[in-house]
DONU-729562 format. One record per residue (C-alpha): z, y, x; residue in one letter. Coordinates in steps of 0.05 Angstrom, whole numbers, padded with zeros to 5 digits, always signed. Layout:
# residues N
ZYXA/...
This chain:
# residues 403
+01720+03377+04560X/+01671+03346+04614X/+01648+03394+04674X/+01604+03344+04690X/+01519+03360+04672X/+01472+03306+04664X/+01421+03304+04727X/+01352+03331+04700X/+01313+03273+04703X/+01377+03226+04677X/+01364+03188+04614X/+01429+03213+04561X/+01478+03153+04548X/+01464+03112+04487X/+01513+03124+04433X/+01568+03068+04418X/+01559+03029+04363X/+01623+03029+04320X/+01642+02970+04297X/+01629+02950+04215X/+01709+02956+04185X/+01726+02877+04179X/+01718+02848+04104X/+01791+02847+04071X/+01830+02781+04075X/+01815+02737+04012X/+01883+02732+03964X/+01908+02663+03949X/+01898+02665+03878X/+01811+02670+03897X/+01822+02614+03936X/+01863+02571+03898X/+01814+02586+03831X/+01745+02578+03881X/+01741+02497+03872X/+01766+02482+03807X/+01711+02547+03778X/+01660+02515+03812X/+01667+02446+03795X/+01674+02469+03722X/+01613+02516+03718X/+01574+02462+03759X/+01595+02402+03699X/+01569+02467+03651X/+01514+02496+03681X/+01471+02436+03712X/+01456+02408+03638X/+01432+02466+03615X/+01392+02478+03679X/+01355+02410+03673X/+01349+02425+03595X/+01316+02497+03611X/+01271+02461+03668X/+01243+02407+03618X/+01237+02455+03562X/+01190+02503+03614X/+01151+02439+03638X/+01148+02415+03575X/+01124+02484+03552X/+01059+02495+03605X/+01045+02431+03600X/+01034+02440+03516X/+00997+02505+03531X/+00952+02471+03577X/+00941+02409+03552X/+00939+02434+03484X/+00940+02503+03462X/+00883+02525+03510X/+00839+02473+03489X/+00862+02476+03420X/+00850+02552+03429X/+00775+02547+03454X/+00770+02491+03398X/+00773+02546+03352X/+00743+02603+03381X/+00679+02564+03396X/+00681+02541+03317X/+00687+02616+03299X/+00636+02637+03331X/+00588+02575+03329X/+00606+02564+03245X/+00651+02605+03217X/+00614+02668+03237X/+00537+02655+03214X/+00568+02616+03154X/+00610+02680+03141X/+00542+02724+03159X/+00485+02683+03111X/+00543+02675+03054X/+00553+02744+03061X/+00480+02766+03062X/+00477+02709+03008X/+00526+02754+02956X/+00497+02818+02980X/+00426+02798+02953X/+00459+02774+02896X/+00497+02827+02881X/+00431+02867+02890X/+00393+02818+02848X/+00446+02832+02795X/+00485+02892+02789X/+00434+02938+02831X/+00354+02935+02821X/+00368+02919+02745X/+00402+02986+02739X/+00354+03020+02783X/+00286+02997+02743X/+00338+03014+02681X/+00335+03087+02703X/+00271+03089+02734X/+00227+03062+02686X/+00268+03074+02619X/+00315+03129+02625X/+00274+03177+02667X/+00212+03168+02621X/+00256+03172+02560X/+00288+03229+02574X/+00227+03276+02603X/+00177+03257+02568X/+00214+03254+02500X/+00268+03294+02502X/+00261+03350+02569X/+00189+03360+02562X/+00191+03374+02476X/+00255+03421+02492X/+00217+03466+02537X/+00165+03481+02498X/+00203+03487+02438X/+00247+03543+02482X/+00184+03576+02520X/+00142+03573+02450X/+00196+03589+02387X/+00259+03603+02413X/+00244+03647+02465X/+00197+03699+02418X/+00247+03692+02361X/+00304+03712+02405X/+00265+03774+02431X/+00253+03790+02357X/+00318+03791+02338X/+00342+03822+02398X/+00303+03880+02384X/+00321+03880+02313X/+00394+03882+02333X/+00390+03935+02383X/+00342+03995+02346X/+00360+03977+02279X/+00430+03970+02281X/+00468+03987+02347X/+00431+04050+02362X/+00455+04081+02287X/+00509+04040+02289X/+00540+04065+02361X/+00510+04149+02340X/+00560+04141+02275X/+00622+04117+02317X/+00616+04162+02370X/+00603+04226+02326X/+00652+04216+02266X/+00700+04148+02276X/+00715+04159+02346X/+00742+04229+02333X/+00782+04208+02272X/+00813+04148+02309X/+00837+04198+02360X/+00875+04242+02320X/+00901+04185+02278X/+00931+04143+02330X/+00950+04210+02366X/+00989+04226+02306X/+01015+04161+02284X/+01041+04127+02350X/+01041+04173+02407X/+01064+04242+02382X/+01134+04221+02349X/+01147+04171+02404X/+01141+04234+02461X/+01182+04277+02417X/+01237+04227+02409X/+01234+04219+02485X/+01230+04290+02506X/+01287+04316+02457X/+01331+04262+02447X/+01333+04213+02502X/+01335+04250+02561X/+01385+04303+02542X/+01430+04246+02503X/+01419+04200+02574X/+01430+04257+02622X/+01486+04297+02591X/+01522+04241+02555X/+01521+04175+02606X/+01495+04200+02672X/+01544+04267+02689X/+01590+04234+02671X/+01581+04164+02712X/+01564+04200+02770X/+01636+04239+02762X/+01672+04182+02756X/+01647+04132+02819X/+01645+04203+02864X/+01717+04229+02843X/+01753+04163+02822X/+01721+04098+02841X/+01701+04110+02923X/+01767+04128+02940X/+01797+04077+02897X/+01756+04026+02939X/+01763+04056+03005X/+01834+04048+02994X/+01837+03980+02974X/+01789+03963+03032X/+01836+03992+03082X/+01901+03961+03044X/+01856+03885+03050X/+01837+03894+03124X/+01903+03913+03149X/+01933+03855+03100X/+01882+03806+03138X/+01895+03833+03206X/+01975+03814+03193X/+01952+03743+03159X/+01912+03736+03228X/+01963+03755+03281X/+02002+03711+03238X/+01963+03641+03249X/+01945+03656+03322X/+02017+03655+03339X/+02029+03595+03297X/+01967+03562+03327X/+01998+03574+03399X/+02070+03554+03388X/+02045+03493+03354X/+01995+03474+03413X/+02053+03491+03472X/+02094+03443+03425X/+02050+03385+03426X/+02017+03386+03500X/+02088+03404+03537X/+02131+03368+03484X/+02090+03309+03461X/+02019+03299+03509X/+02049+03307+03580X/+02108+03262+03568X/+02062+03204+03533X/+02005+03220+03598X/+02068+03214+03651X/+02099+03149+03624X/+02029+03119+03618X/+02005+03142+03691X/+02078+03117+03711X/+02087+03051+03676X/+02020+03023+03652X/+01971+03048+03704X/+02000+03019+03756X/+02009+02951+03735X/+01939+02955+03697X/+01904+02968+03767X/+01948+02908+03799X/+01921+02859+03749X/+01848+02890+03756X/+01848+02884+03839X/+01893+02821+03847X/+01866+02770+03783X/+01812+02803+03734X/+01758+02819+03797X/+01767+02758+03838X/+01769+02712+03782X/+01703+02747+03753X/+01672+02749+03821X/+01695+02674+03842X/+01660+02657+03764X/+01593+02695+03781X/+01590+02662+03852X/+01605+02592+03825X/+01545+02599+03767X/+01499+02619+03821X/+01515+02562+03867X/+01520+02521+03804X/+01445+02547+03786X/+01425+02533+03851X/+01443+02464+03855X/+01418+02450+03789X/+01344+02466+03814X/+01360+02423+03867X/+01371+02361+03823X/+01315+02380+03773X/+01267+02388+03838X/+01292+02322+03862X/+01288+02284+03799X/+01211+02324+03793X/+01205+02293+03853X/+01222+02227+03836X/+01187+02222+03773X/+01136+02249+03806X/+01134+02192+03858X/+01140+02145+03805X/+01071+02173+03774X/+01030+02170+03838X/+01059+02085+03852X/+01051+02064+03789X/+00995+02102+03757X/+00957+02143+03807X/+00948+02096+03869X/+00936+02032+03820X/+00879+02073+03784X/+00856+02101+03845X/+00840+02032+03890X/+00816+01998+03815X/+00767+02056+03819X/+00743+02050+03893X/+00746+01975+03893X/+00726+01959+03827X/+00686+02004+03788X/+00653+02035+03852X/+00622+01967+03867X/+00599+01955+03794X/+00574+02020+03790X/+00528+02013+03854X/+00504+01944+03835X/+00484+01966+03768X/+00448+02024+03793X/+00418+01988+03853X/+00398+01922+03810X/+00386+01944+03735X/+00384+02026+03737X/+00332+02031+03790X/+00278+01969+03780X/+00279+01995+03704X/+00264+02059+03720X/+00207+02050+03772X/+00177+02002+03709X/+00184+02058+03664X/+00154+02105+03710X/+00103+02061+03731X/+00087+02047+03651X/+00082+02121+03635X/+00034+02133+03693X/-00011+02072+03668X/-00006+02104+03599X/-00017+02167+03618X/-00082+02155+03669X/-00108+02102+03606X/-00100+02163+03554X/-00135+02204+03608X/-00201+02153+03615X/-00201+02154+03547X/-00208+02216+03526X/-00253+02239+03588X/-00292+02175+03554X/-00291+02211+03488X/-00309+02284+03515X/-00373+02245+03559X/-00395+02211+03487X/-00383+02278+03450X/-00433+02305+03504X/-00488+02264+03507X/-00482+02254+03426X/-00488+02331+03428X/-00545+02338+03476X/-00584+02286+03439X/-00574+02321+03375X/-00590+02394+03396X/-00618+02393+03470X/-00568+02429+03495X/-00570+02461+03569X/-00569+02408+03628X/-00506+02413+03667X/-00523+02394+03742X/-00492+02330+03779X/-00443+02339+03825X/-00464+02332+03900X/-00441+02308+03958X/-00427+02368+04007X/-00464+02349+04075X/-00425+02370+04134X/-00468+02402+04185X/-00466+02365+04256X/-00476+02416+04299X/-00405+02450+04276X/-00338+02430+04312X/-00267+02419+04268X/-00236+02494+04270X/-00290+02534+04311X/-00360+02571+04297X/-00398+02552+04365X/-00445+02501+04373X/-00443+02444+04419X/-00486+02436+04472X/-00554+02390+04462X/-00550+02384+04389X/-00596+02423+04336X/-00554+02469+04285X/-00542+02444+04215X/-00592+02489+04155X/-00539+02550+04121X/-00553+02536+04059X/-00503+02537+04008X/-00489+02479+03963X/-00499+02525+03893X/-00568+02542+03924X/-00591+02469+03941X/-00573+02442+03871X/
């Protein structure tokens, strides 16, 4: 225990840092199976890493050199051709199928059918109903009721009725209640029911409450009987049969099972796994080299050639051509359309002027006044309103007023 208290002001001691537990020593067996794995999964692995890398350049170079554009190709054409053909054919077969299965139909039923059947058949029917059949109904309606339902119902109700009563009274209810009343019920009550009742109250519940209590007991016994069974057989088999197989398999196979699993099985599969990654690694090495290369055959032999052909070549030709056949030819045409258009523009002021004068020689029409020359005043300095000194002021009269 220390006695010893920090000063107040004392910063506390930093704690120790505890050293990380060392890694455990390799075995011999990871070391002796390191070189061979890896030169094995590198002969394996690097072929199918420069396969998978010129599959995948192979691949974006497809999508992008063809299935985009290939892509657009046909998306532009669907919606540029396909679509409006798809929309006019289809407003094509809709006016057709208008033209031909509809409007012939409809002027059918409008102009036929409808006609047809109110003015020949609905129209005739009504009146027939409102004028004849209506007023001979009521007739006979009235006919019915005070000629023969009035009498008719007075008769049943004062003579049949009564004798139809005591008839069926007589004939179907009477010796039916009788039979009932005086032989049934006593026969039932007296001869099957007493009886019955007799038997399941004196003989039959205790019969059955005796063989209930002889069947549970007997069941009770059968169940005693299993469970016992049930518990020798299950001390039998764990204490006899499980616990000796678990003891010699903890004992004789665990042990050597976990030896193989520590010592070979897990450094083997971990020396494998290391090796493919180092394997995959320098696979993208060589595939990013030879890239490289290939790549730096490209630029010498294709890219650089085109490159100075185009700056030293077609540069050159390109300027000439613009400087001595693109340019003069141009300024001509310009120059043409400007004489074209200022000799299309003389002629038709040409034109208008003759239209004019023909016009005003025909029909005196109004004189149009000649342009003037505007004077400029003397007196008046560029920019300012004052006058200068020892000259006279120019008239203020406007240009529309002089004529």
């Amino acid at each position: 225990m220390d006695l010893r208290k920090p000063a107040p002001g004392a910063v506390p001691d930093t704690p120790r840092r505890v050293p990380a537990p060392a890694p455990e020593p390799e075995g011999c067996l990871a070391v002796a199976v390191r070189v061979p794995v890896r030169i094995v999964v590198l002969i394996v692995v690097v072929p199918v890493r420069l396969v998978w890398d010129l599959l995948a350049l192979t691949g974006r170079a497809t999508h992008r050199a063809l299935l985009r554009p290939l892509g657009n190709a046909l998306v532009w054409l669907y919606e540029h051709a396909l679509a409006p053909a798809a929309y006019g054919l289809g407003l094509a077969l809709l006016l057709l199928a208008k033209l031909l299965l509809v409007w012939p139909f409809v002027g059918l039923w409008r102009y036929v059918v409808v006609p047809v059947w109110t003015y020949g058949i609905a129209v005739p029917s009504v009146w027939v109903y409102r004028s004849l059949l209506t007023p001979l109904g009521h007739g006979l309606s009235w006919a019915a009721v005070h000629l023969l339902a009035r009498p008719g119902g007075r008769l049943f109700r004062s003579v049949l009725a009564p004798a139809l009563k005591w008839a069926g009274l007589a004939l179907f209810v009477w010796p039916f209640v009788g039979l009932w009343r005086f032989v049934v019920v006593p026969v039932w009550t007296y001869g099957i029911a007493v009886p019955s009742v007799w038997v399941y109250r004196s003989l039959l519940t205790p019969l059955g409450h005796g063989t209930l209590w002889l069947s549970g007991q007997t069941l009770r016994l059968l169940g005693l009987l299993i469970a016992g069974i049930g518990r020798a057989t299950g001390w039998i088999f764990v204490y006899l049969l499980f616990k000796p197989l678990a003891w010699v398999v903890l004992q004789l196979l665990a042990p050597p099972l976990g030896r193989l699993w520590r010592r070979v099985l897990k450094p083997v599969g971990a020396e494998i796994a290391a090796a493919i990654g180092v394997a995959w690694r320098i696979a993208g090495y060589l595939t990013r080299a030879l890239g490289d290369g290939l790549l730096w055959l490209l630029r010498t032999l294709v890219t650089r050639p085109a490159r100075w052909f185009y700056q030293n070549v077609c540069v050159p030709v390109g300027h000439t051509v613009r400087d001595v056949i693109w340019r003069p030819v141009k300024r001509a045409a310009i120059e043409a359309g400007e004489a074209t258009r200022s000799a299309f523009r003389s002629a038709r002021e040409a034109v208008g002027q003759a239209r004019q004068s023909a016009w005003r020689a025909l029909g005196g029409g109004k004189r149009v006044p000649e342009p003037v020359e505007p004077v400029v005043p003397p007196a008046r300095t560029l920019g300012r309103k004052t006058t200068v000194p020892g000259t006279a002021a120019g008239p203020e009269i406007s240009l529309h007023k002089r004529g």
